[in-house]
FIPA-24382 format. One record per residue (C-alpha): residue number from 1; x negated, y, z. Coordinates in pm, whole numbers, plus 50000, padded with zeros to 5 digits. Layout:
BEGIN
<fitor NUM <X Y Z>> ...
This chain:
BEGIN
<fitor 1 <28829 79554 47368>> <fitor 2 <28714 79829 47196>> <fitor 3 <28369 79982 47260>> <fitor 4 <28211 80322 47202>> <fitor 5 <27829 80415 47199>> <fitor 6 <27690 80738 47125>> <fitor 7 <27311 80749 47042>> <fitor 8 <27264 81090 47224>> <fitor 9 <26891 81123 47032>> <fitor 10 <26806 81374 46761>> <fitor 11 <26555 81168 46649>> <fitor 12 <26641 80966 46369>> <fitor 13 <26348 80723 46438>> <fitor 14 <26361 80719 46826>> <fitor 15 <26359 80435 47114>> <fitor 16 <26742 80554 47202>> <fitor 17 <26912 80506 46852>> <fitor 18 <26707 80154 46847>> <fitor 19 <26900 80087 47185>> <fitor 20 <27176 80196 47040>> <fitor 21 <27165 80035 46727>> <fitor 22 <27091 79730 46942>> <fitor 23 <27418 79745 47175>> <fitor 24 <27635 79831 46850>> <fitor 25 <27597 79534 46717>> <fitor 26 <27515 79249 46967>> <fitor 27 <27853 79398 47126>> <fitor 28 <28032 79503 46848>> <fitor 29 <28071 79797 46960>> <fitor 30 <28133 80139 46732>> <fitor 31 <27873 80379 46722>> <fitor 32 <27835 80771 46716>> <fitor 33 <27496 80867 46577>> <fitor 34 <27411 81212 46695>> <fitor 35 <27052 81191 46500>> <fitor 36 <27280 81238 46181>> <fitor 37 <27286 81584 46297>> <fitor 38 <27647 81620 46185>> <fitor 39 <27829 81836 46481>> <fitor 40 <27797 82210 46466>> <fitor 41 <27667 82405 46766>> <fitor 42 <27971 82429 47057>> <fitor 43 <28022 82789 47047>> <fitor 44 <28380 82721 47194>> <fitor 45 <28581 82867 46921>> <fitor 46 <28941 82713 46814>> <fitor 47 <28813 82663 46479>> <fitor 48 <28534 82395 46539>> <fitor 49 <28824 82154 46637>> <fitor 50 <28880 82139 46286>> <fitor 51 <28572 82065 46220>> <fitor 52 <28538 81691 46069>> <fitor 53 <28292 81568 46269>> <fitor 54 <28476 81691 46575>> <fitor 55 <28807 81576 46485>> <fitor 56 <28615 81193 46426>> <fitor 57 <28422 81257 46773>> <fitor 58 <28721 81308 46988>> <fitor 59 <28911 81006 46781>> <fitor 60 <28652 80781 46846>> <fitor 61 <28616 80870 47274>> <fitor 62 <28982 80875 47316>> <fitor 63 <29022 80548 47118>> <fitor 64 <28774 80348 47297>> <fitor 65 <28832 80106 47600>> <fitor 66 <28485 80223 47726>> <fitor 67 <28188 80434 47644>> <fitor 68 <27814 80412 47646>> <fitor 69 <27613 80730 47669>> <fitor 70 <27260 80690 47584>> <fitor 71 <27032 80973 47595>> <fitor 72 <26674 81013 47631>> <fitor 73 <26536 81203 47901>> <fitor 74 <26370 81547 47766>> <fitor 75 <26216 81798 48071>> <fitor 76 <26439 81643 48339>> <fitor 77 <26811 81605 48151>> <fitor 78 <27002 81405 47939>> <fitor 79 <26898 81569 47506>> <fitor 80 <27074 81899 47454>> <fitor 81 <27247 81689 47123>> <fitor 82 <27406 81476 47356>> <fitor 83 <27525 81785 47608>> <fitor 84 <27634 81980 47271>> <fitor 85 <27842 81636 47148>> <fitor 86 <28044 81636 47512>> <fitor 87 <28101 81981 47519>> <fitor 88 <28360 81907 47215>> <fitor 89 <28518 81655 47462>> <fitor 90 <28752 81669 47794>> <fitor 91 <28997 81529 47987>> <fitor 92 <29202 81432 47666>> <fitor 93 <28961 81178 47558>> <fitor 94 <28791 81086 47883>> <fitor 95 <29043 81085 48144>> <fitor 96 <28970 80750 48410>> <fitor 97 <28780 80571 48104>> <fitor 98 <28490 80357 48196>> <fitor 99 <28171 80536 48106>> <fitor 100 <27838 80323 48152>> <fitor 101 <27511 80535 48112>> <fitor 102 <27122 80456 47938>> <fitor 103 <26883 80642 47989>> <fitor 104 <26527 80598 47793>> <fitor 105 <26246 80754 47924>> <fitor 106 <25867 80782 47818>> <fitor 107 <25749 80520 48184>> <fitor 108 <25693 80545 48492>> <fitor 109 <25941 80733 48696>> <fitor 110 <26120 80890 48410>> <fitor 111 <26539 80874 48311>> <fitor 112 <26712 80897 48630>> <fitor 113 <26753 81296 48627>> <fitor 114 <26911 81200 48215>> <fitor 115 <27129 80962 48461>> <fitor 116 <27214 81184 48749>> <fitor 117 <27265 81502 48445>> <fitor 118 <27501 81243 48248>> <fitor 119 <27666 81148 48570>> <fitor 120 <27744 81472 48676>> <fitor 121 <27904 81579 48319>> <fitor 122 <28079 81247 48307>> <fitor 123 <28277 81360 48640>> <fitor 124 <28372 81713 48520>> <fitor 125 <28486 81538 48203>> <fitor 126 <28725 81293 48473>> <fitor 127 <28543 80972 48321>> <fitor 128 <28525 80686 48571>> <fitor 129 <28148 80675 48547>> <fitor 130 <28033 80326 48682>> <fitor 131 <27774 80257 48926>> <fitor 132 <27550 80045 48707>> <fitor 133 <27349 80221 48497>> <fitor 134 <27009 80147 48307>> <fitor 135 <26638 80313 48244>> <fitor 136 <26458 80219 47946>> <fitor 137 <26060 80228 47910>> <fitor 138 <25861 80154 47625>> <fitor 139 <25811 79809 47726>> <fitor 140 <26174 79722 47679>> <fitor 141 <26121 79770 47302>> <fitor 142 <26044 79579 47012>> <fitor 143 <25961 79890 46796>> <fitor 144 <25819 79669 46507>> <fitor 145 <26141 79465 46493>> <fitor 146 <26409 79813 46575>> <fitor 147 <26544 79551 46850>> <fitor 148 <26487 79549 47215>> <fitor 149 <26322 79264 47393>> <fitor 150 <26444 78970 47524>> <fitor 151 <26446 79022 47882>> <fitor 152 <26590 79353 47781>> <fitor 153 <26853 79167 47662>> <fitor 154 <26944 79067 48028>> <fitor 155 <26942 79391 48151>> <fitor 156 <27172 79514 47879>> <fitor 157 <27412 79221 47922>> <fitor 158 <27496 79352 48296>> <fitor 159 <27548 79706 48216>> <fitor 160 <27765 79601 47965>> <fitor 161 <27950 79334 48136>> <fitor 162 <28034 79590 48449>> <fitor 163 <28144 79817 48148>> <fitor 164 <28380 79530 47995>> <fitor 165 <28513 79462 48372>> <fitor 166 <28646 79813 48407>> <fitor 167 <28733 79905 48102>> <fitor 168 <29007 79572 48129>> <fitor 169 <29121 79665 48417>> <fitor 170 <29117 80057 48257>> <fitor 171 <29345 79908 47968>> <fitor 172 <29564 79699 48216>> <fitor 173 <29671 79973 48417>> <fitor 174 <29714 80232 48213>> <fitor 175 <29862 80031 47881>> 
């Protein structure tokens, strides 16, 4: 099965990317760093689909089995890199694929308005966004280490196995 996370941080140094980073390889997943700062600005144009990093974007969502959007949650959303990086992307590369959805927030009550905002784009993109999702505090990190911690771990493992459960029935059905 063939997995797809994209860090939705700008920060190159952030809690999200170390999730990321974290999911990548404990589930072998592939990985789309948008702290690399490598897509233009969506302006809509024809001519950004030529772009590189847009052409390996879209190759990379419509290849996968399922997707992982992470995002941190900045003044009530999901990070405008993360918005700009799915405004490149539709129905082509989305259509009834599993999407599972991270949010990271600073504590407390933060992440689920990233979740609801990454829910809601997910659906207009016709992604079967699953129920299970996940919020992130500081606690969950091992910042010293770039890992998360182990009872993390446990967390991660059932968003991640409700992702592998629909995206093999996703591949069985539409193979």
């Amino acid at each position: 099965m063939k997995l797809l996370i994209i860090n939705g941080s700008p920060r190159k140094s952030g809690r999200t990317g170390i999730a990321a980073r974290y999911i990548s390889k404990k589930y072998n997943a592939d990985m789309i760093d948008l702290s690399e700062g490598k897509l233009p600005m969506f302006n809509g144009e024809s001519d950004q689909s030529e772009v590189p990093s847009v052409i390996e974007l879209k190759e990379a969502v419509a290849k996968a089995d399922g997707v992982i959007l992470a995002s941190p949650e900045y003044h009530g959303a999901m990070s405008g890199a993360l918005k700009n990086a799915l405004d490149f992307l539709g129905s082509d590369q989305f259509s009834h694929k599993p999407v599972a959805l991270l949010a990271v927030a600073g504590g407390g009550k933060g992440g689920i308005n990233a979740l609801n905002n990454m829910r809601t784009v997910g659906r207009s993109l016709y992604a079967n966004v699953i129920a299970k999702q996940l919020v992130l505090d500081p606690p969950n990190f091992d910042r010293d280490n770039d890992t998360l911690t182990s009872s993390t771990d446990v967390q991660v493992a059932g968003l991640l196995a409700e992702l592998e459960l629909y995206a093999n029935l996703y591949k069985k059905v539409l193979a």
